[in-house]
TORMI-218115 format. One record per atom (N, C-alpha, C, O): residue in one letter; z, y negated, x negated. Coordinates in steps of 0.02 Angstrom, whole numbers, plus 50000, padded with zeros to 5 digits. Each point is the difference from the previous one (the first is absolute). Example, Ala and Ser with C-alpha at 12.3 -4.5 7.8 and 13.67 -1.06 7.14 Angstrom:
<atoms>
A503905028449340;A500004994150045;A500004994049955;A500335000149948;S499314994650070;S500034994149958;S500374994550039;S500084994549975;
</atoms>
This chain:
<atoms>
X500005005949958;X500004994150042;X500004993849956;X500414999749954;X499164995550057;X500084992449968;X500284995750018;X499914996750051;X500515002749906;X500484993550006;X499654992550038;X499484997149985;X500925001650059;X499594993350038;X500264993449952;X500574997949997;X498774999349961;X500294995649975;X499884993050024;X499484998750030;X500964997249960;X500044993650017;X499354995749953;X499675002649955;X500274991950063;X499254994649996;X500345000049927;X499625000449952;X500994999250039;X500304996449929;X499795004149922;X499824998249944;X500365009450098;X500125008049967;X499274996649972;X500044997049947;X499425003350080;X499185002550005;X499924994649941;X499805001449943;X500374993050076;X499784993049950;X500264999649941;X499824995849959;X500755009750029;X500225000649921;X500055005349975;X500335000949948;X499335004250087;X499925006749981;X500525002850007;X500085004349956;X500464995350091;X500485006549986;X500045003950088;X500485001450037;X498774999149971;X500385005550059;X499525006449982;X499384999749998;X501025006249989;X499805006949979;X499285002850035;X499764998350054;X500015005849903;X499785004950056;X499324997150052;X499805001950056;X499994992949900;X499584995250064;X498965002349988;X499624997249962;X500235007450076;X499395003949987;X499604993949990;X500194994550019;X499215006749948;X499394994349978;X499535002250058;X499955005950018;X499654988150014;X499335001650049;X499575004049950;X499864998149943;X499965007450086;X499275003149984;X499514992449984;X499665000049948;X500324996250080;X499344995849996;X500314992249944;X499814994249993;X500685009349980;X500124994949945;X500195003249940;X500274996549957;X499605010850028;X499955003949957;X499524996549931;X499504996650010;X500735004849935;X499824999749947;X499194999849986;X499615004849998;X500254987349994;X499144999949997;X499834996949923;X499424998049990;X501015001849966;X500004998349923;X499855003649941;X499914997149946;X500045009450061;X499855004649976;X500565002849968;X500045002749945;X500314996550091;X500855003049995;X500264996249929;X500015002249943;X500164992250078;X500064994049939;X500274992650048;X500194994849972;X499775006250105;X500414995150028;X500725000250002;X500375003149962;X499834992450100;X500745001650000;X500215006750033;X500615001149994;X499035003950041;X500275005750023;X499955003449946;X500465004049992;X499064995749959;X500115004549934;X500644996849956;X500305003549960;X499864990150050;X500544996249966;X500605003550012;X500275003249955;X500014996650115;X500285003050047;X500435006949987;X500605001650002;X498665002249980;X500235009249978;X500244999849931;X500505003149981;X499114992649976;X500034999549899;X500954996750014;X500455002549966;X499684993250074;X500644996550001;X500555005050029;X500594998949984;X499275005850053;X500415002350033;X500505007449940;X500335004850017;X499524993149926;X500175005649965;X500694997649952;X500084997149946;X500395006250113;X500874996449973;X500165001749949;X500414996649970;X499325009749999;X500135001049926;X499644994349948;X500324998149951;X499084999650059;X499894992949976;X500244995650025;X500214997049950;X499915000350087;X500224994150043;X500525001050036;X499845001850057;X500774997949936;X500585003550036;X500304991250030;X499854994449979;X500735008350092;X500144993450013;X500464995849939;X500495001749966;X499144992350037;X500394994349946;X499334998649966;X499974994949967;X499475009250037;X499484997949940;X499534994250068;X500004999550062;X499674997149880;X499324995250007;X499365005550052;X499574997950039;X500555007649945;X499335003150008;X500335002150082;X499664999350051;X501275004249949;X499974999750072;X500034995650060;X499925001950058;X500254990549918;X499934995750030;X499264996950012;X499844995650040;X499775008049916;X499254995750046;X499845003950030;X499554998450039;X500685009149965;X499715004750042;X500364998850082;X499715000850053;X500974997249937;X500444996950058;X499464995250023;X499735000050055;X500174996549902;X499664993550027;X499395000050032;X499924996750052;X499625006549924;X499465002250038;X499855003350043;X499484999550034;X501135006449973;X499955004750061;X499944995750060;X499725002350050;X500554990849950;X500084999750084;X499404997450006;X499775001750055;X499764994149908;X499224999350020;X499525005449999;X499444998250016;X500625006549973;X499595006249992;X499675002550051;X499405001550004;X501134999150042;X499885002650076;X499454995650031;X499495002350026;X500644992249968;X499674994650036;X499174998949980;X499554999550041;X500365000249881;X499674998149973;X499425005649950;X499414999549980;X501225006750012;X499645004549971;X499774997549926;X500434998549959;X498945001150027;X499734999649934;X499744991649992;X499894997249946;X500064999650122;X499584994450000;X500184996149934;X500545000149970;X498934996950017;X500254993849938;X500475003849958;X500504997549974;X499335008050021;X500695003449922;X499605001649937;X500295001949949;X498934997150054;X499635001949916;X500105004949995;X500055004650040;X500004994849890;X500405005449945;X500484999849983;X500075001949942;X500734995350105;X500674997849981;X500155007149956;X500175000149941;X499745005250101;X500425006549962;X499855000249918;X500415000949955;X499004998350041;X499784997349916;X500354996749944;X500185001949944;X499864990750098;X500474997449994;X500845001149985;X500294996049964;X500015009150063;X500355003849999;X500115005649963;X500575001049978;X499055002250014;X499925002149955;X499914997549925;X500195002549946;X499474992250068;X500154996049927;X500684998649949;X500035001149940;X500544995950106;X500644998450016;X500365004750022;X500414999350045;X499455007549918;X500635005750025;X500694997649951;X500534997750021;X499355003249938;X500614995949964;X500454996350013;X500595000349982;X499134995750052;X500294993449996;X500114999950083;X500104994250019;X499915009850026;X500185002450084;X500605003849977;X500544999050028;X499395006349911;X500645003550018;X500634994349954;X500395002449960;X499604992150051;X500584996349977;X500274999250045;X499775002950049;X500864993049961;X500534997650029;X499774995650041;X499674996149965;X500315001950102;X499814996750034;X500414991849994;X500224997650052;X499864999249892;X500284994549994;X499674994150013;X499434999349978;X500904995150061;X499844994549990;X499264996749952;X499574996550026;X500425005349912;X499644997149964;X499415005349986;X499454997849984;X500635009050021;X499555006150021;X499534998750062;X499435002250010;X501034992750037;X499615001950064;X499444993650002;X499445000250024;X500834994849947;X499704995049974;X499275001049952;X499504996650007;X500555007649956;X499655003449936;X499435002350050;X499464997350008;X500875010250037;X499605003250027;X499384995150065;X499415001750002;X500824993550034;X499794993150027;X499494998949979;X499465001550025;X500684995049909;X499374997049951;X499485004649986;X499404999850013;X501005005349952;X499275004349988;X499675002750055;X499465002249983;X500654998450075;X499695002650057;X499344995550025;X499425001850008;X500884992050000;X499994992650000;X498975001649957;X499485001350031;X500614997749891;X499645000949948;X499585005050025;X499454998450021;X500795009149979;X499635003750023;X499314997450036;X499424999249980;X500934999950088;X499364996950055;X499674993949993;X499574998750042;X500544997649918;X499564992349963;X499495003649943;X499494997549977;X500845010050006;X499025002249955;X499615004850048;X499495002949983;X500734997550061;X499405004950086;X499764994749975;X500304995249976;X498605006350036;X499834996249996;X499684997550077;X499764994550016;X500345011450022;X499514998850065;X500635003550048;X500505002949978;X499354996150088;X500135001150069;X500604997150035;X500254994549985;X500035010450073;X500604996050054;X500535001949936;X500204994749977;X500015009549997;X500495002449948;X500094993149951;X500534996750001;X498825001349952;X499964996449984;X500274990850019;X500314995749969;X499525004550067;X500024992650056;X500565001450025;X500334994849994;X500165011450045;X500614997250017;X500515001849938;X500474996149992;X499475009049969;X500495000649949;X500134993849973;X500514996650009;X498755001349939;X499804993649962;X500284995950018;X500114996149953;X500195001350115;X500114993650023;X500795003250039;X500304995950034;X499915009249962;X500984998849963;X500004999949962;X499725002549951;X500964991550071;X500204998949927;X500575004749987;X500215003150048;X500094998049889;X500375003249968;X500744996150035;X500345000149949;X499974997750086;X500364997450026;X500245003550063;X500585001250017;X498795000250016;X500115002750074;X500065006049976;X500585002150006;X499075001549970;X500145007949984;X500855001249939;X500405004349982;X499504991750013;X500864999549964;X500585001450058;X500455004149995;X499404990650071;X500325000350039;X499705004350045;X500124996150047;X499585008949984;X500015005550022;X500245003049960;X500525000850033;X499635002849903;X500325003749956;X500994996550016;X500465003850013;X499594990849983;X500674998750007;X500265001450067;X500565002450000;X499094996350071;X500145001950067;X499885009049974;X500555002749993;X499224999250002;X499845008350009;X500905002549966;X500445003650024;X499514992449909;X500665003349971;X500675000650030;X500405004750006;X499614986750020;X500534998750043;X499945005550063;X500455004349994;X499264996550046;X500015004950048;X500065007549974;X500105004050046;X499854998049903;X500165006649943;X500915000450005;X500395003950028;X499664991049938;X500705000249971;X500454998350079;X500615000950005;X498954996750048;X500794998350056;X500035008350036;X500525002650022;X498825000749978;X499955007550017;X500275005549966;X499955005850021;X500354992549925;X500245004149931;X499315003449972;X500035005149967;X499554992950043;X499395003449972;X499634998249934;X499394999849992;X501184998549953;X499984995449962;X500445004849943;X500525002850020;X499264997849909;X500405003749964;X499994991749948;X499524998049968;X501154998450038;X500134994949963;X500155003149911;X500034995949954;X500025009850037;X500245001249935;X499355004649964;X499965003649950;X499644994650095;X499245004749945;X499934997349946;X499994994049985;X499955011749977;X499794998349905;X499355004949992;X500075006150004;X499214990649984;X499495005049999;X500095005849943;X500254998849946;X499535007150071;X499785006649971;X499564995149928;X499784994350002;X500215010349943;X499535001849969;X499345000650000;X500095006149995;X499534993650005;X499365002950010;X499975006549988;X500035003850048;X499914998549895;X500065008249972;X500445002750064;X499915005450028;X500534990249988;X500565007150016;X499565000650100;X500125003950046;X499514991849948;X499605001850081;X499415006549997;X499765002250052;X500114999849900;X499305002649994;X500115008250015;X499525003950000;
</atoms>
């Protein structure tokens, strides 16, 4: 059974369990955000407290809605920045992670991905990352004392 989530749950990603439309399925060549989505969802890389599980928080709640639209090649992207997702979700991390996202979508050179990424700014996606967290931590869904793994010791 699926949890009935509230307008709030959906807009910051924390309501469970929430199926994707068939007709907003993955049209990126498994390199949008539903491929972002599955690459993020792996708690042994990204456990709660990291960068990598808070954008996956963060994105879940547009997913449903939106599916792949305007997402590129974010997972790429993501993949680029495995490193630096499984850190500590701090203040100046989340800031870090912002900017470069930010950067990312100012070198798309063409399409809607392009044109709406390109034109956030690293400010607003800072603050979706800070609302997503805050709603983490008042749910206890928030591990405040994560220290990332190793690399070696994930493999």
């Amino acid at each position: 059974m699926l949890h009935p989530a509230s307008s709030w749950e959906l807009r910051h990603g924390l309501a469970p369990n929430l199926p994707t439309a068939p007709h907003l399925a993955a049209k990126n060549g498994g390199a949008g955000r539903i491929a972002a989505l599955e690459y993020l969802s792996d708690e042994a890389k990204f456990p709660s407290g990291s960068l990598g599980y808070l954008v996956r928080r963060a994105i879940l709640g547009v997913t449903p809605v939106v599916g792949d639209f305007a997402s590129g090649n974010i997972c790429n992207h993501y993949r680029s920045v495995e490193e630096f997702l499984r850190e500590p979700a701090t203040p100046d991390n989340i800031s870090l992670l912002a900017e470069r996202e930010t950067e990312y979508w100012r070198t798309q050179e063409t399409g809607v991905a392009w044109i709406i990424g390109g034109s956030t700014p690293a400010g607003i996606r800072k603050a979706a990352l800070l609302c997503t967290l805050a709603k983490l931590k008042e749910t206890g869904q928030w591990d405040e004392h994560y220290k990332p793994a190793k690399a070696e010791d994930l493999d």
